[in-house]
Steps between C-alpha positions, in 0.01 A plus 500: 500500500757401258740709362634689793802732471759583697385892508148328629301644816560228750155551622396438193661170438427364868260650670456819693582353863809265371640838359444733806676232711791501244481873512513547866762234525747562234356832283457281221173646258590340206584173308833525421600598880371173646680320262804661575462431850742138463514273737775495777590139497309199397432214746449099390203283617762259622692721729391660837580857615757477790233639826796563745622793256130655449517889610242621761285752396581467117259402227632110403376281238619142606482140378442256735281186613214453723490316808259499736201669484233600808218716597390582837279763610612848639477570871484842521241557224282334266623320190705194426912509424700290281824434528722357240845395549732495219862383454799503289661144627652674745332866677163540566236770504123510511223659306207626705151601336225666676130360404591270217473155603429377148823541400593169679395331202790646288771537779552083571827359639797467198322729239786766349379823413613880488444734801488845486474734801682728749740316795378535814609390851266332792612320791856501343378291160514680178122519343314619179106648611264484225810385209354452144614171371484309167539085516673351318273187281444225686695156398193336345584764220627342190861411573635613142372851569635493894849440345490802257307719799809385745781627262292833410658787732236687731532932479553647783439845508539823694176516732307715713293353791222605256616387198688145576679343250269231384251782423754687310588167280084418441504879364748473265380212411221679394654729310733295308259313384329805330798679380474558151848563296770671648703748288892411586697833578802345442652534113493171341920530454540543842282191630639310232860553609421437870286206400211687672151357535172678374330720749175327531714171579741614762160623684377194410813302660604710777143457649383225386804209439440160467857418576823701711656543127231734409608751753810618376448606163159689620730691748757582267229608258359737735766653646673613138149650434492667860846633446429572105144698540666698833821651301269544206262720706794678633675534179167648382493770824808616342396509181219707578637783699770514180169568314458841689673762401669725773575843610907537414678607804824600414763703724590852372837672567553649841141356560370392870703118477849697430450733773420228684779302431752841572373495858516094575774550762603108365595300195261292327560106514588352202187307503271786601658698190393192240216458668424880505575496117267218429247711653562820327471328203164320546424860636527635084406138337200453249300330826434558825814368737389138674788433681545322846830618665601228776776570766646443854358682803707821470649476151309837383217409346322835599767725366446329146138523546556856570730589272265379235194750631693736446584434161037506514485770650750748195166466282203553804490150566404361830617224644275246762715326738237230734653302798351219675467675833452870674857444658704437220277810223576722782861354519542597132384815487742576706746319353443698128459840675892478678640311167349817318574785756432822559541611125276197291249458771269814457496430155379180460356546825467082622148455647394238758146313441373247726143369635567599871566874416284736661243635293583836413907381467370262241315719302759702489766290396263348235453883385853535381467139383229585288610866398864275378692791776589159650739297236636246758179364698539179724235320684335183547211332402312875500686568206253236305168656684274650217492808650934580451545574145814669331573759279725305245642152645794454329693238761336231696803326730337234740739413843519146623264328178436166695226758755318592208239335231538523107185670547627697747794663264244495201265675710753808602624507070166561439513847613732583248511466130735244441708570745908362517480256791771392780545190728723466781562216711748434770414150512735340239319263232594175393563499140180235445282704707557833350424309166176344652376824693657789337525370158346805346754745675891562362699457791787670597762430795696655797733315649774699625443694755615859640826542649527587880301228616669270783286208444305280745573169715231285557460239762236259637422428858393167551317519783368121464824449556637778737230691683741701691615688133162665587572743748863498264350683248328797728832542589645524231246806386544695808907465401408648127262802665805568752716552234226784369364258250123388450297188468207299331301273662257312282196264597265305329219667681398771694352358790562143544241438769172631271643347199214336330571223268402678199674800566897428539653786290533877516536554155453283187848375361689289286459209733213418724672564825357342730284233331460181672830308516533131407470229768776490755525875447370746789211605428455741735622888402664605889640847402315797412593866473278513818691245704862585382443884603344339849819292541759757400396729760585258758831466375795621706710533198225732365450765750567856322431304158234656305259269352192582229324249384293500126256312314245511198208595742579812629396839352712597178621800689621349860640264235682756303606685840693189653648447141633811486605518866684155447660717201596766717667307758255564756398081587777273541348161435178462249282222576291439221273248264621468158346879400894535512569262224563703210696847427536596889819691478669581793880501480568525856317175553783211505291212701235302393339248681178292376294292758349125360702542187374144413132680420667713235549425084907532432433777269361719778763441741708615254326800458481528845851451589584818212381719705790465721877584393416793227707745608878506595376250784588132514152308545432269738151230424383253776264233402337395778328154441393236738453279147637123575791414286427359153168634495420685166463835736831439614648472185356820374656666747803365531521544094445901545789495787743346224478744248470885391381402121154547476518348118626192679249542795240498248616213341484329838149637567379361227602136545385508836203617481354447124383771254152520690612715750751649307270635202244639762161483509429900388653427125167457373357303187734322268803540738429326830300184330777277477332088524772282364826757423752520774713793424804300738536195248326637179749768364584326215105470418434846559771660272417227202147637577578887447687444177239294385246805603726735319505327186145477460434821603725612254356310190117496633522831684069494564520117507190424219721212416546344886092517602620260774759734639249809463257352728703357731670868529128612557408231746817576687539852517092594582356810431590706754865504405394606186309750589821604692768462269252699246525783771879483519 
């Protein structure tokens, strides 16, 4: 089987079951992605794992030393057990095997091996059931070659119960061994100047070293070609849509954007006036617009948005706006219709589309989609359904990008012919990560923000430390609603008591909300929307209070009702899941107050808290945590209390909790599939990677002289996104 490439079935170069077990494990079905999956550390056959510090329930691959070894029959059932106990020089834990006595011949006292299996607990002694395990050679083995095997490091890699670690290393083993050549997608200057190593050897070294000195250089290698083929691919996404040629969409002379712009009863910020003449520009460039606008909770992002559909809408065009949720599409509709008014809105006529529409509303709302009498349509996901289709997309302007897929957005373009296409984000992006995730996108800024706003204080209560600031901060929001103002509540859940293990959010975010906290954390979510409405009404304080509560499972229209009651004044205090999170606006609300604010990313408390404090009202934001001090919960929320920036709060978010969160599991294909880059530390790598990519693209624009780069940007992006970006 020699000759094996990297693009090579992995069924084909192991075997059919091998490759489904890879598949299920990791969704690896091909060469080159098992041997990008690198090892996490590497282990020596002279050290022993530390047992005290194994984790229970986690998949562990250990080294360690046998000994004792006994078998005894069962007493509750027929068969034989053997238990093994192993040791580091210090802990202990045992093996047990059901039915496999012969493997006392292996497993003698003082033989060293590897042991590979998931931590388990019985009668208060850690244990492995069933562990695979690989010896070590005995000590009759030549002693020259036990001195070389002692200094070579051992892989250890990320495992599966299924697919241990020693089982991963015998595979690509395997494969290495049948690897033919490896075209190098780095340019020859640029591994030169780094003093790079050759592709096929920094596989070679980074799985395979015969010494600790081998490691580095493999890393270094692999990470400058992770970072190079990612802004290459990127660089390329841009590339193509500046292929396309789009539909100019200038502004005419006492057009729909200046009549607009007569009635704004407000001046423009200078930032959403650059930004706004960034966008009119793309809006009459040779290509369609690929821009991604970033700015804080409140700093207009809409009104450019609109302002620019407008400018759409002079020639016919119609514009798509999608949201992540029912709450927030219906929330901008809305929104456009009052910024518009009485005059604008029956022209353009802004249309609402959403899955949980009834029937005949929905067909007739995609009617005047489809007829192009709608030019401003928002929705949600039903806006990429095969049955809505448009009369001439002009606009495409996705809310909140981190909800939604590159094939999502593709997907929704699609129904256009090249149309100009908008990002907005209210969760500020670290320079490195907008380079590493939105890399194909110009990006533009807001960062001052209207005037008229009081601002917000935020606080924490520590009740670890003072319980009593509990009933404090009830209090404190029946002193806000006496004083004819209203309140959020938000909870991690909606009913704390049913809350199933695999189902601790409302709606999908930014941060997993309620995943499962690290040890010494509670693990336990105690408030729900269900339980704080049950408590509140027992409250003195809140007698005559009037108290909704809201969450992703009700129907879209009770939904929408208690939204736009809440609106209207008509509830005093909101208690709700994080459906609330994003472009809520209610300026009569001055309190928020989030339950467990240790279960939430900083980024969404931050959107949380700017949902507060948006009109002429000072804001108020209690974070209620019961997080111990110094814990990495704690600090997240005590970092969110400190600071209004959400530039620096993403800084912050990113350090503490590491681009994998951060970059988001729906950015699909080449974006999320970071192995060695670390967008905190490798900056520096990841800009001397993009003007590397733009200098080669510029002198080898279809790469037929970098054959190693080509398929690498094959390998990498997969044919899906192809098939998308073709679309787009």
């Amino acid at each position: 089987m020699p000759g094996l490439s990297l693009a090579s079935r992995l069924d084909g170069a192991v075997g059919g079951k091998t490759a489904s077990a890879f598949d299920r494990a990791f969704g690896m079905k091909t060469v080159g992605e098992l041997l990008e999956h690198y090892p996490r550390r590497y282990a020596r056959r002279g050290e022993l794992t530390p047992i005290a510090s194994l984790p229970l329930g986690e998949p562990v691959t250990i080294v360690a030393e046998v000994v004792s070894a006994t078998e005894r029959r069962m007493q509750n059932r027929r068969g034989s057990l053997l238990e093994v106990v192993i040791s580091d020089g210090d802990g202990r834990m045992s093996l047990t095997f059901f039915n496999q006595p012969w493997r006392l011949k292996d497993l003698t006292p003082g033989r060293r091996g590897i042991f590979s299996g998931k931590v388990g607990e019985y009668r208060r002694q850690t244990q492995l059931t069933n562990p695979d395990y690989e010896l070590f050679d005995d000590i009759a083995e030549a002693r020259a070659e036990a001195e070389v095997t002692a200094r070579r490091p051992i892989p250890i890699y990320p495992a599966t119960s299924s697919v241990p670690s020693t089982l991963v290393q015998k595979t690509i083993a395997v494969v290495l061994d049948a690897l033919g050549d490896v075209d190098d997608p780095l340019p020859d200057g640029l591994r030169a100047r780094r003093g790079l190593l050759a592709a096929r050897d920094a596989l070679e070294r980074i799985h395979r070293p015969e010494v600790d000195d081998d490691i580095p250089p493999a890393v270094a290698t692999l990470r400058m070609q992770e970072a190079f083929v990612l802004q290459t691919a990127l660089l390329q996404q841009r590339q193509f849509v500046r292929a396309l040629s789009a539909t100019k969409r200038p502004a005419t002379p006492g057009g729909l954007l200046e009549r607009f712009d007569a009635i704004l009863p407000f001046a423009l910020t200078p930032d959403q006036q650059s930004v706004g003449a960034q966008l009119a520009a793309d809006l009459t460039g040779d290509w369609p617009m690929n821009r991604l606008v970033q700015g804080e909770v409140g700093s207009g992002k809409t009104l450019v948005a609109l302002r620019a559909m407008l400018q759409v809408a002079e020639s016919g065009g119609q514009s798509a706006l999608i949201a992540p949720t029912e709450v927030l599409a219906g929330q901008h509709l809305r929104s456009i219709a009052r910024m518009l008014g009485p005059e604008l809105a029956p022209e353009l006529m802004p249309t609402l589309l959403t899955g949980q529409m009834p029937a005949a509303e929905r067909r007739r709302a995609a009617l005047r989609v489809a007829s192009g009498q709608a030019r401003i349509v928002v929705g949600t996901h039903a806006l990429l359904s095969a049955t809505t289709t448009f009369a001439d997309l002009g606009f495409v302007v996705v809310d909140e990008q981190h909800r939604f897929g590159v094939d999502q957005r593709e997907a929704l373009r699609s129904k256009g012919s090249s149309p100009h296409t908008l990002v907005l984000t209210a969760t500020p992006i670290p320079r490195t990560v907008a380079m590493t995730v939105f890399g194909d996108l110009d990006v533009s800024t807001i960062r001052t923000m209207p005037a008229g706003r009081a601002g917000i204080q935020s606080f924490v209560a520590p009740l670890a430390e003072k319980p009593s600031w509990f009933a404090r901060v009830w209090d404190r929001v029946a002193e806000e609603v006496a004083q004819g103002r209203q309140a959020f509540v938000v909870c991690a859940a909606i009913d704390s008591d049913q809350l199933a293990a695999d189902e601790k959010t409302d709606e999908p975010a930014d941060a997993p909300a309620a995943a499962a906290p690290p040890a010494g954390e509670s693990e336990r979510t105690r408030w729900g929307v269900v339980q704080v409405e049950a408590l509140l009404s027992r409250l003195p304080t809140f007698d005559g209070i009037r108290v909704q509560i809201l969450h992703g499972k009700m129907p879209s229209d009770e939904k929408d009702a208690v939204m736009q009651a809440f609106a209207r004044g008509d509830i005093d205090v909101l208690v709700a899941t994080t459906v609330i999170e994003v472009g809520v606006d209610v300026p009569n609300a001055s309190t928020m107050v989030i339950l467990e604010a240790d279960r939430f990313g900083v980024s969404q408390l931050h959107q949380l808290r700017g949902r507060v404090g948006r009109g002429g009202l000072p804001g108020l934001c209690l974070l209620v945590t019961e997080a111990a001090p110094g814990t990495s919960a704690r600090s997240r929320v005590e970092a969110v209390a400190a600071t209004l920036d959400g530039f620096a709060l993403a800084e912050v978010d990113l350090e503490l909790r590491g681009e994998g969160d951060v970059l988001g599991g729906a950015q699909s294909g080449a974006r999320s599939s970071l192995r060695l880059l670390r967008v905190v530390t490798d900056a520096d790598l990841i800009t001397e990677a993009r003007a590397e990519g733009e200098r080669v693209l510029a002198d080898d624009p279809a790469l037929l002289r970098h054959p190693g780069l080509a398929a690498a940007l094959e390998r990498r992006v997969g044919v899906e996104e192809r098939a998308a970006l073709a679309k787009s």
